[in-house]
N, C-alpha and C positions, 0 to 999 in steps of 0.2 A: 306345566305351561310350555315347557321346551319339549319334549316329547310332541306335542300337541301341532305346536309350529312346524318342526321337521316332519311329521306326516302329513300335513297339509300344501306343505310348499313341495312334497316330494311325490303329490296325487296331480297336480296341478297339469302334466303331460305325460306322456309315455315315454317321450325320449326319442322318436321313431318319427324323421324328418318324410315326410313325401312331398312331390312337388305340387303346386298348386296347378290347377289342367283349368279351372274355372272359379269364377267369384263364388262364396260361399252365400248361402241364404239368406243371412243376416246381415251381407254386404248391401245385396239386391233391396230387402227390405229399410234396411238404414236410408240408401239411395231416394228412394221411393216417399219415405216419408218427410225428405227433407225438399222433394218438389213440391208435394203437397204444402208444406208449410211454408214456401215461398210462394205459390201460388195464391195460397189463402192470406198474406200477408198484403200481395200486389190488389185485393181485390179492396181488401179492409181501407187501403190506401188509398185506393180509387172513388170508395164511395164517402170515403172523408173530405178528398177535395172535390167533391160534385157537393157535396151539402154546402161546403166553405162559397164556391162559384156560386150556387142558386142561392144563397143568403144577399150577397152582395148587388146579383138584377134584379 
């Protein structure tokens, strides 16, 4: 179980720093997906207080 651990935790990087020149792929798409889900939240929002409004005249 220790053996297991210490190869695991010691595959984890190379060790071999370079600098970052640009966001990576997964930055981009994290970004991306969390407009989207704001997006779609403002909309769900919108169309709960337009039921709420046209209930009421």
């Amino acid at each position: 179980m220790i053996a297991h651990a210490a190869t695991a935790s010691g595959a984890a990087h190379s060790g071999v720093v370079r600098p970052r020149t640009a966001p990576e792929v997964s930055d981009v798409v994290l970004f991306a997906l969390a407009v989207i889900a704001v997006a779609a939240a403002r909309i769900a929002l919108r169309r709960r207080f337009a039921k709420k409004r046209a209930r009421r005249d």
